[in-house]
C-alpha positions as CSV (number, residue, x, y, z in Angstrom):
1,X,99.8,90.0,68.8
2,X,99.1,92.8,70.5
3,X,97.4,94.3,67.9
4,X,95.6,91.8,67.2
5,X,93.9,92.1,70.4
6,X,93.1,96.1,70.2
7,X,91.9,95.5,66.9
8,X,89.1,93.0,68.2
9,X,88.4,94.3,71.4
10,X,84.8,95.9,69.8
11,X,83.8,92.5,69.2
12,X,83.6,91.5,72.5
13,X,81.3,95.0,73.0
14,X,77.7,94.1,73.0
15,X,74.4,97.1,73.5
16,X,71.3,95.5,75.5
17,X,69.1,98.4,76.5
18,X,71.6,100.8,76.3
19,X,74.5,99.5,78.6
20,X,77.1,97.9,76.9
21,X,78.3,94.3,78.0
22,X,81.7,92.4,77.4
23,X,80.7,89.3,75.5
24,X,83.1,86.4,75.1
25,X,83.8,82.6,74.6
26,X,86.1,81.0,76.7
27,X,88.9,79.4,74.4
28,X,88.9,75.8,75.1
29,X,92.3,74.7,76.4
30,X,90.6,76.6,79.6
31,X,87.7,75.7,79.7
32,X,87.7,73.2,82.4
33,X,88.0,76.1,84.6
34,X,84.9,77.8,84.2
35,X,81.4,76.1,85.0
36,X,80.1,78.4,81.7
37,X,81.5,78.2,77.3
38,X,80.8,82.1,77.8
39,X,81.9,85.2,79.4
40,X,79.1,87.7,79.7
41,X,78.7,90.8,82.0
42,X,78.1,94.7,82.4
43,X,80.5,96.8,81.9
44,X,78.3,99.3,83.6
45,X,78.5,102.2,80.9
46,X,76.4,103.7,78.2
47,X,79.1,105.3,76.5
48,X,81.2,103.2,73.4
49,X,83.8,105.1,73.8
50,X,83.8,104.2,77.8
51,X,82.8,100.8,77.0
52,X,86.0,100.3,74.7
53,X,88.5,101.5,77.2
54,X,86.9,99.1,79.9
55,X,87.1,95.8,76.8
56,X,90.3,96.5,76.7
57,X,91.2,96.2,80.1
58,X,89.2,93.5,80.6
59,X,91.0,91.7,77.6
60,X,94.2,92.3,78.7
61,X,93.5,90.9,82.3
62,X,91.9,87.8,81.1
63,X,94.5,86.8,78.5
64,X,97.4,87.5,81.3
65,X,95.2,84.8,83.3
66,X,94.4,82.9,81.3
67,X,98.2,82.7,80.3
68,X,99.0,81.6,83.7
69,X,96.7,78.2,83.4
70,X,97.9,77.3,80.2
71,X,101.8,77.6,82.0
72,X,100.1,75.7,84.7
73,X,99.4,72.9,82.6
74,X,102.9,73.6,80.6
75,X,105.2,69.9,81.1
76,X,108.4,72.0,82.7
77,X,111.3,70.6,80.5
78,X,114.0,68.5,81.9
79,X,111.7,68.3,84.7
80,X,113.8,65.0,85.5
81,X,117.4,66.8,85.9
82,X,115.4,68.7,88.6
83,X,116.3,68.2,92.3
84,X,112.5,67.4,94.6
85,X,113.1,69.9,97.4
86,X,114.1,68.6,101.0
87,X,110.5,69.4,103.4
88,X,111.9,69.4,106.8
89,X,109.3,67.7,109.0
90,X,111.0,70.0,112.0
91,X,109.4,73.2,110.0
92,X,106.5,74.7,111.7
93,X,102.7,74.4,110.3
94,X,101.3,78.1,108.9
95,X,99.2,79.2,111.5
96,X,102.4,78.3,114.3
97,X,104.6,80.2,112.0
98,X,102.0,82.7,112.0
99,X,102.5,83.3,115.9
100,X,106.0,82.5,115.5
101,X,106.3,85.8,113.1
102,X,104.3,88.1,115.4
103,X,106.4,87.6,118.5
104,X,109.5,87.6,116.9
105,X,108.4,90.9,115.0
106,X,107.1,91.8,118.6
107,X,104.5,94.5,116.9
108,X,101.7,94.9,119.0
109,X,99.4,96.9,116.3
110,X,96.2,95.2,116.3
111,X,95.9,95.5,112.2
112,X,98.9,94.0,111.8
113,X,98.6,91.3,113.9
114,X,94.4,91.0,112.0
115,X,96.4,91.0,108.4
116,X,99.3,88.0,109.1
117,X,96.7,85.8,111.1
118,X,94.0,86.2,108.0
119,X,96.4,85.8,105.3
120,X,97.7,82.5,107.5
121,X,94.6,81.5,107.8
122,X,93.8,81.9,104.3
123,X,96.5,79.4,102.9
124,X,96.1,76.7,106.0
125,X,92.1,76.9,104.8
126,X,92.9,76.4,101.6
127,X,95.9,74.1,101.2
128,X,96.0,72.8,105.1
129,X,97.2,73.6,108.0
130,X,100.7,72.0,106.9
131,X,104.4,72.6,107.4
132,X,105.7,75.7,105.7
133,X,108.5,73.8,103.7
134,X,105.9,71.3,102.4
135,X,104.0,73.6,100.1
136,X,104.4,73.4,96.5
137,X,104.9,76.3,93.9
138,X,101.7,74.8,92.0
139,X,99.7,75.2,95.2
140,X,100.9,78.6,95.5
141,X,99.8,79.5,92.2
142,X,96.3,77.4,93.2
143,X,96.1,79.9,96.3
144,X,96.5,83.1,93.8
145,X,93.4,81.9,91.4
146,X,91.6,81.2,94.8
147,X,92.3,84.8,96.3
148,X,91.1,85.9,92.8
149,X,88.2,83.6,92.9
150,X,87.3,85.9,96.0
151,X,86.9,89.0,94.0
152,X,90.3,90.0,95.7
153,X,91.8,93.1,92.9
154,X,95.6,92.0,91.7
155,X,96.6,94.2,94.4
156,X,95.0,92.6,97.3
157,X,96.3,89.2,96.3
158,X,100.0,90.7,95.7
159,X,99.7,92.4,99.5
160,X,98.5,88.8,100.5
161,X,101.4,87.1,98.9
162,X,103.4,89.7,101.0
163,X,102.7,88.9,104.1
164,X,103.1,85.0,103.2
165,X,106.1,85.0,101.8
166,X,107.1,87.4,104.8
167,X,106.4,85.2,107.9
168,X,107.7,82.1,105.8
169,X,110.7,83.6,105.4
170,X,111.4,84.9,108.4
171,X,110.7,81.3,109.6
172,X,112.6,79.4,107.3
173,X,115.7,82.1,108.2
174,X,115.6,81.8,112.3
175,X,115.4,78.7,112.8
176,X,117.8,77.7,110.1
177,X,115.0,75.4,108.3
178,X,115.8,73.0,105.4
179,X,113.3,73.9,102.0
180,X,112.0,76.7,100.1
181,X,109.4,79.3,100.5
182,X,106.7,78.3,97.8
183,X,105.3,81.2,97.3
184,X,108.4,83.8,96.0
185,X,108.0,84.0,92.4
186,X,104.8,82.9,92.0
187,X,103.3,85.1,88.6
188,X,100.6,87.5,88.8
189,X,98.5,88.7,86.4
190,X,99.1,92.0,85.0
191,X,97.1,94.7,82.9
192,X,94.0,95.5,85.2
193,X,94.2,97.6,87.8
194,X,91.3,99.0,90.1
195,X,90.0,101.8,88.2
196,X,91.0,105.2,89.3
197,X,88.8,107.1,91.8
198,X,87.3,109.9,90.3
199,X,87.4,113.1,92.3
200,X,83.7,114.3,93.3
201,X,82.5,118.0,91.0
202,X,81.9,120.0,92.7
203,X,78.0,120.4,92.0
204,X,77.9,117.1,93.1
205,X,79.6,117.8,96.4
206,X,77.4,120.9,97.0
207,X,74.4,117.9,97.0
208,X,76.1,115.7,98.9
209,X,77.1,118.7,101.7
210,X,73.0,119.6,102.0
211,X,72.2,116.2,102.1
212,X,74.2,116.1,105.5
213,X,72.5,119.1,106.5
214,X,69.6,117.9,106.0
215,X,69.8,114.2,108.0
216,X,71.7,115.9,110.3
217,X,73.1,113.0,112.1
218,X,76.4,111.4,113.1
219,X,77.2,109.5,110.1
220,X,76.7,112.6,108.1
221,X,78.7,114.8,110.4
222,X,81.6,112.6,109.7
223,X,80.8,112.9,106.0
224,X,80.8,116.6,105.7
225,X,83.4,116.5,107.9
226,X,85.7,114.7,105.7
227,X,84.3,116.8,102.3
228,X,85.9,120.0,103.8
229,X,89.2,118.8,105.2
230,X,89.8,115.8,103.2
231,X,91.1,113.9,105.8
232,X,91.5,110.3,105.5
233,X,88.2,108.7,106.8
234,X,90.4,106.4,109.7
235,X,91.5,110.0,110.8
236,X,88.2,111.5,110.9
237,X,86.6,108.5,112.6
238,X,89.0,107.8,115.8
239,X,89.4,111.4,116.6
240,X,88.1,112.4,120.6
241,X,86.6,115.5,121.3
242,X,89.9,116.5,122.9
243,X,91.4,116.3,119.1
244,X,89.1,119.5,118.3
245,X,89.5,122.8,119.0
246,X,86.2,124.9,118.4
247,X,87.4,128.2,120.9
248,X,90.7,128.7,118.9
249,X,91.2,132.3,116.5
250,X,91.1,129.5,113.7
251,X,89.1,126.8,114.6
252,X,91.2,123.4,113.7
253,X,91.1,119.2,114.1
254,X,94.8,117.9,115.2
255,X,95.1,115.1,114.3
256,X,97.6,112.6,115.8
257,X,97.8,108.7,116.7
258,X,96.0,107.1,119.7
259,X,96.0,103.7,121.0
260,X,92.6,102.9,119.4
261,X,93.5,104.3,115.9
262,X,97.7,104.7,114.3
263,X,98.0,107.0,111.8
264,X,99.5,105.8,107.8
265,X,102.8,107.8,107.9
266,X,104.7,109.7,110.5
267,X,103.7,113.2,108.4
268,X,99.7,112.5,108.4
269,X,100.5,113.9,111.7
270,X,98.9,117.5,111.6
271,X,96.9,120.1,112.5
272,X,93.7,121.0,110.1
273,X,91.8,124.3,109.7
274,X,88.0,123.5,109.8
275,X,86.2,126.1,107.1
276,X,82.9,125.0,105.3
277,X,80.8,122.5,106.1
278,X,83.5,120.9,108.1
279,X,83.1,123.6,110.5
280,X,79.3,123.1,111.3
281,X,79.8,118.9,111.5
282,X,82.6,119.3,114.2
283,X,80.4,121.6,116.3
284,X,77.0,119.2,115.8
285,X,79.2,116.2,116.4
286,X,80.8,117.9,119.9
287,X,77.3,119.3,121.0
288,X,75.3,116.2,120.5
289,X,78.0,113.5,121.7
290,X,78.8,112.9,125.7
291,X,81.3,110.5,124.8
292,X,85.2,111.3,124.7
293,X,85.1,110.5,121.0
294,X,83.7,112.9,118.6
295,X,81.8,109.7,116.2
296,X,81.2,106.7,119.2
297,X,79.1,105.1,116.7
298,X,82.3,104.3,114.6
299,X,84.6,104.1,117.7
300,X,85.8,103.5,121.3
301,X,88.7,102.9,123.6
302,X,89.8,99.5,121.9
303,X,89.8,100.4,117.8
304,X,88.3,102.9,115.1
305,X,85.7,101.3,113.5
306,X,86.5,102.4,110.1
307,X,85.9,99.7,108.0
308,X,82.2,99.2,109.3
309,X,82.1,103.3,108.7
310,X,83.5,102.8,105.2
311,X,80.6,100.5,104.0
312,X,77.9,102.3,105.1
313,X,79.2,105.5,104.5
314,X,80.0,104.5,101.0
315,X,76.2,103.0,100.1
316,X,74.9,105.8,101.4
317,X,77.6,108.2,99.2
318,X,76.5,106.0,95.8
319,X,72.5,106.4,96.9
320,X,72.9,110.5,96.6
321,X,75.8,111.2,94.3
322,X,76.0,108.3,92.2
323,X,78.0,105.0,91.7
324,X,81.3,106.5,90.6
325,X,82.3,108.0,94.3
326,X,83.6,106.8,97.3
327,X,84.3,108.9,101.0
328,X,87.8,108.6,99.8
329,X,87.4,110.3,96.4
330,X,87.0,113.5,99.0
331,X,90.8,113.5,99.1
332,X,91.2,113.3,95.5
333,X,88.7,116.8,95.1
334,X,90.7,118.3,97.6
335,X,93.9,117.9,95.6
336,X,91.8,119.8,92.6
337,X,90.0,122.3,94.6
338,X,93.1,123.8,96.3
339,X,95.2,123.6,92.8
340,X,92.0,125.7,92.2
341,X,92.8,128.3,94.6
342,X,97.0,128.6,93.2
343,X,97.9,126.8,96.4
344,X,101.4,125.8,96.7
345,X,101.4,121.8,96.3
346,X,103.8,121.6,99.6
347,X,101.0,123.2,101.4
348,X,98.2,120.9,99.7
349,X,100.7,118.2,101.1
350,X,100.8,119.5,104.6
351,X,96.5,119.9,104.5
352,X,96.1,116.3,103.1
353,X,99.1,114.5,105.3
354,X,100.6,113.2,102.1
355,X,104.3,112.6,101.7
356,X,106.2,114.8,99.0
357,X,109.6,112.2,99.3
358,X,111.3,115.7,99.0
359,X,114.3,115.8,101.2
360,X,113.0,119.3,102.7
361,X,109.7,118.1,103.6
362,X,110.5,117.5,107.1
363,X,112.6,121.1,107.8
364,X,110.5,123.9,109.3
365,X,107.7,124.2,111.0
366,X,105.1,124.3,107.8
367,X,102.7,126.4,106.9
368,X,100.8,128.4,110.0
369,X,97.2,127.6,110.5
370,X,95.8,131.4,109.2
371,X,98.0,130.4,105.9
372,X,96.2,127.4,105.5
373,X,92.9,128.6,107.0
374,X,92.9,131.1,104.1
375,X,93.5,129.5,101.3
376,X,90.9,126.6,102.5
377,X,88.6,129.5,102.7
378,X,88.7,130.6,99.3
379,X,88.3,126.8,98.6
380,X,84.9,126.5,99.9
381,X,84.0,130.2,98.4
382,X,84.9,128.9,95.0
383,X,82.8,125.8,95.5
C-alpha cells in the first residue's frame, strides 16, 4: 500500500508560474468534513525535487487523518457486551480541576500555570465546561481535529493532550473519583512533523549582522546578540544589565534564572564569552538603556516578553534573509560553525546550554572562559 502511495505522490504535484502546488480530491467517505471536493495549496518551492519530498509528507499526514475519521465512523464491534462508564456527578468541572491541579502541584511558574489554564480552557470552550468523568473518548478525538483545525503542528496538540490528561488524572486519583480519563489513548496522526530548521550560511548571517549595524536599535541588538552567542532568545531577552560583564579580561553574559524569566534545564545555566557582533550589541544595548534590563522593550520585573520578541523578531528575520529562518535557527549555525573551528562537542554543549545525557556532564568545572573565548574567536574569524 505503501508503495502505492510513493508511486503517485507526483500526481498530486502541479507547476503554476513556477511554484509547485499539492493538488488533490478529497475521497468521498470524508468528504462531509471539508467545505471543498479539493485539496489545493503551495507547497512554497520551485524545486521538483523539493516539491516531491514535501507531497510526500503531505500524503502521509493526510491519509493518517484521514484514517482517524473513517475509525471515527467505524461501528466498534460487540459494542453491546461493552460496560457505559460510571460519570460521578461528585467529579469536578475542567476549569475547577484546572485550579484543583495547580494548588495541589503548588508550582508557582507563571508559564506553567498560562499552559494548564489555556489547555482547560480549550476543552471547557469546546466541549463545555463539564465534569471531568463525563467526557467521552469521541469528544476527545473531536477536540484533537479541533486543535488541528487551529493550525496547532501534531506536536502542539500532543503537548495539549499532556497537560489534559495530566490534571484529569491527577483529579480523578486524589479524590478517589469514579470514571475514566477520556482523553488517554486518544490516536494521533503521525508522518508530518514541523520541518526542520535550517541553520542560517553563513553569507546570509554576515547580511543579517550589518543589517543590525545598520538600524542600530534595540530589537537588533538582541538579534546580533543572539547570532554570536547563540543563546536561546528567552535567555537573551530577560537578561539585566547586571547579567553582563563588559570590564572583565574576556568580556562574557552569565546567564542564570530570575524571577521574571526561568531558564529550560538546570545546565543552560552558564557563563558566555561575547566575540563578534555580539560584543558591539551588548555594549550599544548597556550604553543606550537606563533600565536594569539590558532589552526593556521585551521585558520588566514581572515576565520576559519573549513571545511578543519572537514574532517581530522573526518577520523582520524572513524580510532580510529570507523565509526559511527563524532567531532560533541561530542556535542550529552555532552547532556548525564551532564543529567548524574542531571544537570539542562537550564544549559546544557547555556554549549552547544543551544537555549531553552523558553521566560526566555535570563533574568539573567546564571549560574556562579564555578556552571558550578562543575557539568562539576563530568562529567569527572564519565567518
Amino acid at each position: 500500500m505503501s508503495k502505492v502511495m510513493y508511486k503517485s505522490v507526483a500526481s498530486y504535484v502541479s507547476c503554476r508560474a513556477g511554484t509547485f502546488y499539492y493538488i488533490r480530491r478529497v475521497p468521498c467517505d470524508v468528504r462531509q468534513h471539508y467545505a471543498s471536493k479539493r485539496l489545493s495549496f503551495s507547497l512554497k518551492t520551485k524545486s521538483f525535487a523539493g516539491a516531491l519530498r514535501a507531497a510526500q509528507s503531505v500524503t502521509q499526514r493526510l491519509e493518517d487523518y484521514w484514517l482517524g475519521l473513517r475509525l471515527q465512523d467505524m461501528d466498534i464491534p460487540a459494542i453491546h457486551l461493552v460496560k457505559t462508564n460510571h460519570v460521578d456527578d461528585s467529579s469536578p468541572v475542567m476549569l475547577d480541576a484546572v485550579e484543583n491541579y495547580l494548588r495541589i502541584k503548588g508550582n508557582d511558574d507563571r508559564i506553567f500555570i498560562r499552559t494548564a489554564q489555556r489547555n482547560g480552557g480549550y476543552v471547557a470552550k469546546l466541549l463545555g465546561n463539564r465534569p471531568i468523568t463525563s467526557y467521552a473518548t469521541s469528544e476527545a478525538a473531536q477536540f484533537r481535529d479541533w486543535c488541528l483545525a487551529k493550525g496547532m503542528s501534531i506536536k502542539s496538540v500532543k503537548r495539549v493532550f499532556a497537560s489534559v490528561r495530566s490534571i484529569i488524572n491527577l483529579n480523578i486519583r486524589e479524590y478517589g473519583l469514579d470514571g475514566t480519563n477520556a482523553f488517554s489513548g486518544t490516536y494521533m496522526p503521525d508522518g508530518f512533523d514541523t520541518p526542520k530548521r535550517k541553520p542560517i550560511p553563513n553569507d546570509i548571517l554576515k547580511i543579517i549582522q550589518r543589517a543590525c549595524q545598520t538600524s542600530n536599535d534595540e530589537p537588533r541588538w538582541l538579534v546580533a546578540l543572539i547570532s554570536d552567542t547563540g543563546m536561546r532568545l528567552s535567555e537573551a531577552a530577560g537578561l539585566s544589565k547586571d547579567d553582563v560583564y563588559l570590564d572583565e579580561g574576556v568580556p562574557y553574559v552569565d546567564i542564570k534564572p530570575h524571577p521574571w524569566r526561568r531558564l529550560k534545564t538546570a545546565g543552560s545555566q552558564r557563563k558566555v564569552p561575547l566575540v563578534g557582533i555580539s560584543l558591539w550589541a551588548a555594549k550599544q544595548a548597556c550604553a543606550a538603556n537606563n533600565s536594569p534590563f539590558l532589552f526593556s522593550r521585551y521585558c520588566d520585573e514581572k515576565e520576559c516578553h519573549s513571545n511578543s520578541a519572537s514574532a517581530a523578531l522573526n518577520k523582520w528575520l524572513k524580510q532580510v534573509a529570507g523565509p526559511d529562518y527563524v532567531i532560533h535557527s541561530f542556535r542550529h549555525s552555532m552547532r556548525d560553525r564551532l564543529r567548524a573551528v574542531n571544537c570539542p562537542s562537550d564544549m559546544i554543549d557547555q556554549i549552547g546550554g544543551w544537555s549531553s545525557g552523558k553521566i560526566g556532564e555535570g563533574y568539573g568545572d567546564g571549560y574556562t572562559l579564555n578556552t571558550v573565548c578562543n575557539l568562539m574567536g576563530d568562529m567569527t574569524h572564519l565567518d
